[in-house]
C-alpha positions as CSV (number, residue, x, y, z in Angstrom):
1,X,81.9,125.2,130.7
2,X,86.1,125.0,131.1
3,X,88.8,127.1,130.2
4,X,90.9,125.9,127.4
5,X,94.2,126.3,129.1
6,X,92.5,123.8,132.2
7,X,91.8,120.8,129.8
8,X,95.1,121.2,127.8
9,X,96.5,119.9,131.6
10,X,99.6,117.1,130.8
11,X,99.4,117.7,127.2
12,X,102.6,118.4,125.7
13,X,102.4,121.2,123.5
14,X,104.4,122.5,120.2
15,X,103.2,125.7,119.9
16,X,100.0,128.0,120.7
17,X,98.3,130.9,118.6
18,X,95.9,132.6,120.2
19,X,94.3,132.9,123.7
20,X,93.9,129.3,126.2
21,X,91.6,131.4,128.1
22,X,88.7,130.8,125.8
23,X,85.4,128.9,127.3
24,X,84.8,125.5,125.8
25,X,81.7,123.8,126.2
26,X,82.4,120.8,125.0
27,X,85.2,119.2,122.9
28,X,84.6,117.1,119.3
29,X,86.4,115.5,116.8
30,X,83.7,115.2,114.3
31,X,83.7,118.8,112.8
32,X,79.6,117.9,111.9
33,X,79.1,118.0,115.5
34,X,80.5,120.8,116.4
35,X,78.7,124.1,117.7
36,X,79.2,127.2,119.3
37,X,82.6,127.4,121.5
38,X,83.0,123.9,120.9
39,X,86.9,122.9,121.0
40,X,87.5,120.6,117.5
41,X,90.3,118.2,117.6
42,X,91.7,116.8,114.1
43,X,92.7,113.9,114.2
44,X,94.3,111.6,111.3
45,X,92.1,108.6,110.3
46,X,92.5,105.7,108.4
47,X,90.1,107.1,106.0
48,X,89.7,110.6,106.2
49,X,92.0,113.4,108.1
50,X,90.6,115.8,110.6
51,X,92.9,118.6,109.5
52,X,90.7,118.6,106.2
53,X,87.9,119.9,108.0
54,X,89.0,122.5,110.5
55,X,87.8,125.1,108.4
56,X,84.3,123.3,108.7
57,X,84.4,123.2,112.7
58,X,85.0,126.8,112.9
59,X,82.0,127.6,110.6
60,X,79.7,125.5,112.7
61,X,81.2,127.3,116.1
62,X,84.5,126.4,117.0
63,X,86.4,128.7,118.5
64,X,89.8,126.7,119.9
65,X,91.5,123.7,117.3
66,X,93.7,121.0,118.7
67,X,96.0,120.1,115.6
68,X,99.1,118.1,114.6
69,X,99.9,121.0,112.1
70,X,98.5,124.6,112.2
71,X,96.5,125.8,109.0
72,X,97.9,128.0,106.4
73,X,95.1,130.7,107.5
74,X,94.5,131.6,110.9
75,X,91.6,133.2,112.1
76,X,91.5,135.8,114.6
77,X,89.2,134.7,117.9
78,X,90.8,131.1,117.1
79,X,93.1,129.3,119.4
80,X,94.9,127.4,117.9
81,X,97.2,124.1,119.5
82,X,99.6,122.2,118.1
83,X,100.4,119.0,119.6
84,X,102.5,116.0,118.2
85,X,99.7,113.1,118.4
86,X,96.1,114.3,118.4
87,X,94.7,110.8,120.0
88,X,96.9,111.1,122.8
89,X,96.3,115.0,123.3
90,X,92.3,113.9,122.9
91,X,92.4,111.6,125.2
92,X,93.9,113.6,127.8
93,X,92.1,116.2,126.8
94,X,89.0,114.1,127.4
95,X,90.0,113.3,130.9
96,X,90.4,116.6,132.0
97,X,87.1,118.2,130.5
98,X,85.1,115.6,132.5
99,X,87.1,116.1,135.6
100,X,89.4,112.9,135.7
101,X,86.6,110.5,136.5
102,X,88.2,107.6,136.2
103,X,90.6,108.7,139.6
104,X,87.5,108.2,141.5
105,X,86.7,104.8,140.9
106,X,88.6,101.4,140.6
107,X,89.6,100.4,136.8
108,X,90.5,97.6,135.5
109,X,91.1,96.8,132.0
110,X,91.5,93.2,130.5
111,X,93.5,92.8,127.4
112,X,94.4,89.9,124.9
113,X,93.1,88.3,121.9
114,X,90.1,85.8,123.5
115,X,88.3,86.3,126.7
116,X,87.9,90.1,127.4
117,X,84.3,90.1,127.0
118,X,84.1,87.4,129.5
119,X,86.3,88.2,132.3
120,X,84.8,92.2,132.0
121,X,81.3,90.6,132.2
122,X,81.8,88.3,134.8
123,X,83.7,90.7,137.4
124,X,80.5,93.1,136.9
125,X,78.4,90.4,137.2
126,X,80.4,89.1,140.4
127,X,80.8,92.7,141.9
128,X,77.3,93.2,141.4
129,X,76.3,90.1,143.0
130,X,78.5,91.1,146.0
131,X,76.7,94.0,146.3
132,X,78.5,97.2,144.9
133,X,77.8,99.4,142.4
134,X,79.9,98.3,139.4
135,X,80.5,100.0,135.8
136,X,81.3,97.8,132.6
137,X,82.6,98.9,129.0
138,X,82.8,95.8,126.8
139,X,82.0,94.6,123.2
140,X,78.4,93.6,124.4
141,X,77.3,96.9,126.0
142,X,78.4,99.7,128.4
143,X,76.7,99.1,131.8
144,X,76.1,102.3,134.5
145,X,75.3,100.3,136.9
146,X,72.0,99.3,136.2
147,X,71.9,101.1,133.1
148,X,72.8,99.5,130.4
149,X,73.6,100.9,126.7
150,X,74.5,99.8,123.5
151,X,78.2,99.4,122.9
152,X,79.7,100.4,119.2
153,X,83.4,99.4,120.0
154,X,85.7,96.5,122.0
155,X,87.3,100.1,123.1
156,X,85.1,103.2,123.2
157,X,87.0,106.6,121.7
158,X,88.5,108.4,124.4
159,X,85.9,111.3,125.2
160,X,83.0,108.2,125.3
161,X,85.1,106.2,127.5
162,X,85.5,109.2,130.1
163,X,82.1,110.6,129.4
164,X,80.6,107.4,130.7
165,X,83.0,107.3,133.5
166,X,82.2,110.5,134.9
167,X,78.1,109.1,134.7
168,X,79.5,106.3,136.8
169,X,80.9,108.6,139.1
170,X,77.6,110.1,139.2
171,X,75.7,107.5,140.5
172,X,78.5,106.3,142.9
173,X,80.1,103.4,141.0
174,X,83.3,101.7,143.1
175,X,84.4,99.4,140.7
176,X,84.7,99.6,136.5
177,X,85.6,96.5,134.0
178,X,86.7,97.8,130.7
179,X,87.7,95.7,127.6
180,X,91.4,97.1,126.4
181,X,91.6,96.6,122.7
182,X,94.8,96.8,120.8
183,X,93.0,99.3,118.4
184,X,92.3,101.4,121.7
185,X,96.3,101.3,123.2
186,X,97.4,102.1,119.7
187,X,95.2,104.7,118.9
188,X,95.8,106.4,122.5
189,X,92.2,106.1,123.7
190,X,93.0,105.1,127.1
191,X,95.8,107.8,127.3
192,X,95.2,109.7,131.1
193,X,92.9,107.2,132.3
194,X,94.0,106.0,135.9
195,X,94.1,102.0,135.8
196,X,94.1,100.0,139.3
197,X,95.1,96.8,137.3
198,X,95.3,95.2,134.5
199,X,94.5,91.8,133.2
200,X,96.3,89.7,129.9
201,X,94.0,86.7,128.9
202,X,96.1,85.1,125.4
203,X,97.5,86.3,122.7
204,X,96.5,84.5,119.3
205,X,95.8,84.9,115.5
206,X,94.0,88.5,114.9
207,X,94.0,92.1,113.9
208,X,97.0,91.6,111.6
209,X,94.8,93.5,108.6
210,X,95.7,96.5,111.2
211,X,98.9,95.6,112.8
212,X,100.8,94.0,110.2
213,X,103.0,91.4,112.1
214,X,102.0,89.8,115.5
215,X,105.5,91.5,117.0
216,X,103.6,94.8,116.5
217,X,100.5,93.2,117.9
218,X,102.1,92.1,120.6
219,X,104.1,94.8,121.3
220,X,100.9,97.0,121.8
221,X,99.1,95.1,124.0
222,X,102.6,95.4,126.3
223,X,102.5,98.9,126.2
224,X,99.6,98.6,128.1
225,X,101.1,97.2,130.8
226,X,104.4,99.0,130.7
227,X,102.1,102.4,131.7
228,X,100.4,100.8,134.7
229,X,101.5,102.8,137.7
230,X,103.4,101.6,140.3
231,X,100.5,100.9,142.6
232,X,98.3,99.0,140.5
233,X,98.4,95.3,139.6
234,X,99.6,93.4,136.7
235,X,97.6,89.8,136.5
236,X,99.3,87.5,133.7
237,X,98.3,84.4,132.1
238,X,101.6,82.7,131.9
239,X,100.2,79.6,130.0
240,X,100.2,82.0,127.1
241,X,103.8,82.3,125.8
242,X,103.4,86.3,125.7
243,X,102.3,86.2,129.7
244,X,106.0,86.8,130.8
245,X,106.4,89.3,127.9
246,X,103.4,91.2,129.0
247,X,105.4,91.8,132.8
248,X,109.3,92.6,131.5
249,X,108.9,96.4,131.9
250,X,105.8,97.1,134.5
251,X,106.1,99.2,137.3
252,X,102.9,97.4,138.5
253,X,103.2,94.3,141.2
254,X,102.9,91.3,139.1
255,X,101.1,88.5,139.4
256,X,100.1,85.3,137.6
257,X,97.9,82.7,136.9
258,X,98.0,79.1,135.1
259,X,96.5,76.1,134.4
260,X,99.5,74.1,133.3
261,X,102.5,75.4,134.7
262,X,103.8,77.1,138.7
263,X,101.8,80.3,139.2
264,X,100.7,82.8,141.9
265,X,96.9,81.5,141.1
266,X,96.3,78.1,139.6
267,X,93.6,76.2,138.7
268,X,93.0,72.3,138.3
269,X,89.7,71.0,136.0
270,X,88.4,68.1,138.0
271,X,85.1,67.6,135.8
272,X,84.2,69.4,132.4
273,X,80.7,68.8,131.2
274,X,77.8,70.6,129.5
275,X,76.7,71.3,132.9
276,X,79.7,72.9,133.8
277,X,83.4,72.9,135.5
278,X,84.2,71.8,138.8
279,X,87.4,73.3,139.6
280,X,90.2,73.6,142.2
281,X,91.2,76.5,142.7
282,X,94.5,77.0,144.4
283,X,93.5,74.7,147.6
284,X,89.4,75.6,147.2
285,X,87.0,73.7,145.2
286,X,84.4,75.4,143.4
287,X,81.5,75.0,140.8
288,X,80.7,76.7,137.7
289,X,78.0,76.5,135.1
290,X,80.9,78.1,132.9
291,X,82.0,75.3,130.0
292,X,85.2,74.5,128.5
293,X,88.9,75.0,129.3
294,X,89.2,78.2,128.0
295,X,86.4,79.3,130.6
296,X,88.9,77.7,133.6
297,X,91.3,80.7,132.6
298,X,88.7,83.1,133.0
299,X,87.5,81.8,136.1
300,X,91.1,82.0,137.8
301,X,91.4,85.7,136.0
302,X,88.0,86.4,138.1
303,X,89.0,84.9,141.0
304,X,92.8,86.4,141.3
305,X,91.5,90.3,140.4
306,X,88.3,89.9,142.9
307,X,91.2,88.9,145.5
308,X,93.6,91.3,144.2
309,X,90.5,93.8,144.8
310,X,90.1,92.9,148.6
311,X,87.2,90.5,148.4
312,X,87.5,87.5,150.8
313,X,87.9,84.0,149.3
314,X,85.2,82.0,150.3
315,X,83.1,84.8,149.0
316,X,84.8,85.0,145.9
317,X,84.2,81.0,145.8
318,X,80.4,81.4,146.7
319,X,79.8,84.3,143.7
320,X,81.4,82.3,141.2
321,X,79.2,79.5,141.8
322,X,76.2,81.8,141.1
323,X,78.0,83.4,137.6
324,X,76.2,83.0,134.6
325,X,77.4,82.5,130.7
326,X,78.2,85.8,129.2
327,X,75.8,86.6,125.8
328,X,77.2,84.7,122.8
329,X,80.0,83.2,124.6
330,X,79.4,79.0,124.6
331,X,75.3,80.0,124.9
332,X,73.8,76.7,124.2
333,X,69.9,75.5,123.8
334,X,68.7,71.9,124.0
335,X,65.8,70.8,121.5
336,X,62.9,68.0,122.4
337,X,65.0,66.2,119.7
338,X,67.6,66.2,122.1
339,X,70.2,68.5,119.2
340,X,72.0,70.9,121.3
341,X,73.1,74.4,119.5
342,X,75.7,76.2,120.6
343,X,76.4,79.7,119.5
344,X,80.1,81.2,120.1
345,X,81.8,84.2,119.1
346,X,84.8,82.5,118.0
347,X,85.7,84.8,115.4
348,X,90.0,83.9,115.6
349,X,91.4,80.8,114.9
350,X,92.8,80.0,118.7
351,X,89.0,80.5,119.7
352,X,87.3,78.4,117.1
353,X,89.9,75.8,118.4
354,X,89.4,76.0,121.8
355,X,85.6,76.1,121.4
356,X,85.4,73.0,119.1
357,X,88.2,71.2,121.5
358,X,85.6,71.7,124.5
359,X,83.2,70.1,122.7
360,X,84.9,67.3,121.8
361,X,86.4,66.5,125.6
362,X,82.7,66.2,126.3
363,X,80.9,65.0,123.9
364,X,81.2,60.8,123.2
365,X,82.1,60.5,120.0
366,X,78.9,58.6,118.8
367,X,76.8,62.1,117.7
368,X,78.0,64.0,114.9
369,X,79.7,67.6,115.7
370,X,78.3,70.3,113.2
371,X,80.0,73.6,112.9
372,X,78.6,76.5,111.2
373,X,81.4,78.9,110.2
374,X,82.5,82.2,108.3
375,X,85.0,85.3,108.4
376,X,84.1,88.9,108.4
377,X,84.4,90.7,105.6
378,X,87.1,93.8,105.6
379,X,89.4,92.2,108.0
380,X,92.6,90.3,108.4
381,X,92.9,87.8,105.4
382,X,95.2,85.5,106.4
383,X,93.5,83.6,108.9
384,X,90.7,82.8,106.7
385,X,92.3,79.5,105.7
386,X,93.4,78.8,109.3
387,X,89.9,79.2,110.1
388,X,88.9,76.6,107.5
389,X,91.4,74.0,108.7
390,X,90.8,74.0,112.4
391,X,86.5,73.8,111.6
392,X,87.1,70.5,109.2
393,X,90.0,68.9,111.1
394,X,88.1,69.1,114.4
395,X,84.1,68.8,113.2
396,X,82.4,66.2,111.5
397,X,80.6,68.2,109.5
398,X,81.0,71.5,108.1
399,X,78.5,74.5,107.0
400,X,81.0,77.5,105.5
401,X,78.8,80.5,105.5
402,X,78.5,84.4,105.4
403,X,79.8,86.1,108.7
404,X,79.9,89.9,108.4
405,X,81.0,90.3,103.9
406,X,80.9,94.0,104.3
407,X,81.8,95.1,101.2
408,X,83.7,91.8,100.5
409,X,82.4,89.4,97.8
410,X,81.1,86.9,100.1
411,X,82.3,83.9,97.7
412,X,86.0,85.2,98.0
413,X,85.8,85.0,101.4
414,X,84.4,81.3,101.1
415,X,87.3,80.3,98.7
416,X,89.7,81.8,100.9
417,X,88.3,79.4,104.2
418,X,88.3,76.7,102.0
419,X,91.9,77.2,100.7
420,X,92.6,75.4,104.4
421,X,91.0,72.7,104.4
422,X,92.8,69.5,103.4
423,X,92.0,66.8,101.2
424,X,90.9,64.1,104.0
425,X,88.5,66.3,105.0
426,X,86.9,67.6,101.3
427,X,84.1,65.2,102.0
428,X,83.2,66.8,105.4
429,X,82.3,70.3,104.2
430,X,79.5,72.3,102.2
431,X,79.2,75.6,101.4
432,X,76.3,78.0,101.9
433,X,76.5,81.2,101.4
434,X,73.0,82.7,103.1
435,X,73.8,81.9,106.7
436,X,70.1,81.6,107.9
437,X,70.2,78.9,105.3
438,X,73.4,77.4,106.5
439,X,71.7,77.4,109.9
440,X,68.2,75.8,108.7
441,X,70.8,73.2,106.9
442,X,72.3,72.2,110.1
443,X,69.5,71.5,112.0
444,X,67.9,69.4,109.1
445,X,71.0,67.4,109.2
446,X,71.3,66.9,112.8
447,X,70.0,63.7,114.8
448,X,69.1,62.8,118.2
449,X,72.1,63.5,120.1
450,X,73.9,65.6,118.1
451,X,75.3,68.7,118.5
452,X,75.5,72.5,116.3
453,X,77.9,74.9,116.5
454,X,77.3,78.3,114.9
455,X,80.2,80.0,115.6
456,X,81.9,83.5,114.6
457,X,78.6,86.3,115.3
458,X,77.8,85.1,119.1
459,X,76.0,88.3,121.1
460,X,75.9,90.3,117.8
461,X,71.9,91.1,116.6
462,X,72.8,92.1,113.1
463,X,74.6,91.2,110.0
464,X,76.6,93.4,108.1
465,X,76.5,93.5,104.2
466,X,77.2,96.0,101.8
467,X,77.4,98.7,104.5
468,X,74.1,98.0,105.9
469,X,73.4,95.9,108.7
470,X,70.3,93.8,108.9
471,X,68.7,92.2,111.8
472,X,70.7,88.9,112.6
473,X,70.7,86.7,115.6
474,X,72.2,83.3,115.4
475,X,71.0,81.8,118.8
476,X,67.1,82.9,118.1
477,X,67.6,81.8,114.6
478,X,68.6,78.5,115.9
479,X,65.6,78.1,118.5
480,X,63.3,79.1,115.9
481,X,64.3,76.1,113.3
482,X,64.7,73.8,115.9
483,X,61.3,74.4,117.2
484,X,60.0,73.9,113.5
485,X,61.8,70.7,113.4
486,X,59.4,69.3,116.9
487,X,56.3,69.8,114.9
């Protein structure tokens, strides 16, 4: 239990009706969840609008309403707040009912188009491995240390994100990895949270079905980084043409890191095979069963913020030789047949690229290169056709499938990826809309040697059609026909 007037701390008010010395017991802004002395805050949704149902929350039990505009009818025994954004005031709101638990750890959030799941995984993984107690909050799952559970979001709302904070804090946690999403900065759910750095991977192709123009998209992802406080870090990659962008107007110390170009951290690729990366790292050498190019920028980002964090570098070297693949990022399985299936989550254009380009560097040209590819239903349109290109230009064959339809038409969504591809490579493609059947397809067509790539889903278990989601999972989809295929 809290008094209103405690957890209303650093929110900026416009006006009050009624008394901020009422008890709440917990705060909510689904008015179905709401009970006795609950506080209900209404938020404005995409879909439907809090203020709608504060009439609701007070029948269930609230007795104090955070709003952007007071109802006609007040009700005596009601506080009532009015506050400019409700996401922001939730947010801080949030941070104050459970006690500001994210000043009593180490945060860091990584942010950018590609490569947040990664580097958040891999620091816990690392961290752990160097013996702390570490928290997580990424698109796979939320880790408590050892406990793991299920994640919904890339960026939990704002009374999850503290709630699991102030579990960590509970069971001693030092340091905490949390995915930034640009949904998440925009909508204010990391409002009041108390970051020790922050990391920028890229910034590509995505989200524009809820930003509009990449300028907006862009610019959000900034204003993460021009809220860091003064003693935190700022870690850039400065490869990306938006890595200098991200550090104009930071009070944080800024650092950066780069593959191609003069940087505080660098990195050279001196082998790249299925196996792995062998990898210089400013003046160190190092291993890594991590794959790919992309994966040498998220092996400097780990390396830099471990440093940045007070390990010691041969440490750091030794842990990163021990990392393993995140789930659903470049997983791959090898058949008897000697086919190896990858399964990526490259769901953006820049990803698909890089994925397919890493294959490509290591594979020798005499096996074919299968991709099996979609785009999710209910999302940003206009890379659909980009998506098409990039999978035919760099694949020898093609298998255009369902991702996630939603409550798309799947076969305008297929029409849309193959608006991209051009006329050279018409011959290369098929279409199949059931993707277990577009994954059965691509094993029957592969031979000794060659190589799969189902791309788009990675780490997800499900498939989403019609508003119901249905057991799904590419990689043991893949084992399973494979294994038919040695019998």
């Amino acid at each position: 239990m809290i008094v209103l007037k405690d957890i209303l701390y650093k929110v900026t008010l416009n006006a009050v009706v009624g008394s901020t010395s009422t008890n709440v017991y917990a705060v909510n802004f689904d008015s179905r969840k709401v009970k006795k002395d609950h506080l209900f805050v209404a938020i404005r949704g995409l879909i439907s609008d809090g203020h709608d149902y504060i009439e609701t929350a007070i029948n269930n039990g609230a007795t104090s309403i955070v709003c952007e505009s007071l109802p006609k009818n007040l009700i005596d025994g009601v506080a009532y707040v009015e506050v400019d954004n409700s996401n922001k005031a939730l947010a801080i709101i949030a941070s104050n009912f459970y006690e500001n638990p994210s000043e009593n750890l180490r945060l860091v959030g990584v942010t950018g188009t590609n490569g947040k799941t990664t580097v958040t995984s891999l620091l816990y993984q690392l961290f752990k491995k160097a013996g702390y107690k570490v928290g997580l909050l990424s698109t796979v799952k939320i880790m408590v240390d050892e406990t793991e559970y299920n994640a919904t979001h890339t960026t939990p709302d704002s009374l999850t994100i503290n709630k699991y904070l102030r579990e960590m804090n509970a069971e001693g946690v030092e340091f905490c990895f949390m995915e930034v999403s640009s949904h998440g900065i925009h909508q204010y759910r990391t409002e009041g949270l108390h970051f020790e750095g922050g990391i920028f991977t890229n910034l590509s192709h995505d989200h524009l079905d809820y930003h509009k123009t990449f300028a907006e998209y862009r610019d959000v992802k900034k204003k993460f980084f021009d809220e860091l406080p003064r003693q935190s870090f700022a870690l850039s990659n400065v490869d990306d043409k938006n890595g200098l962008v991200m550090l104009q107007n930071t009070n944080a110390k800024k650092y950066t890191y780069a593959l191609k170009q003069y940087a505080d951290y660098k990195t050279q690729i001196l082998e790249n095979q299925f196996g792995g990366l062998l990898l210089k790292v400013n003046d160190s050498e190092v291993w890594t069963r991590l794959i790919g190019n992309f994966n040498a920028y998220n092996v400097l980002a780990i390396y830099a913020t471990a440093e940045l964090l007070g390990l010691e570098k041969v440490e750091i070297l030794r842990l990163i030789s021990d990392l393993e693949n995140v789930s659903g990022r470049f997983q791959y399985v090898i058949s008897d047949e000697k086919i190896t299936a990858i399964v990526d989550y490259a769901h953006t254009p820049d990803a698909l690229k890089n994925v397919l380009e890493t294959v490509n560097s290591i594979r020798t040209k005499n096996e074919e290169l299968i991709t099996v590819v979609g785009c999710g239903g209910d999302r940003d349109k206009t890379k659909r056709p980009k998506m098409g290109h990039i999978a035919s230009a760099l694949s020898t064959k093609v298998i255009f499938t369902n991702d996630n339809p939603r409550s798309e038409k799947p076969q305008d969504i297929l029409s849309e990826i193959e608006a991209g591809v051009e006329p050279q490579n018409f011959k290369k493609i098929v279409t199949i809309e059931d993707r277990k059947q577009a994954i059965k397809t691509a094993c029957q067509m592969a031979q000794p040697n060659d190589i799969i790539l189902i791309a788009g889903k990675g780490h997800e278990t499900y498939q989403e059609i019609n508003g119901e989601r249905f057991d799904f999972d590419d990689l043991k989809i893949v084992k399973e026909f494979l294994k038919q295929l040695q019998k």
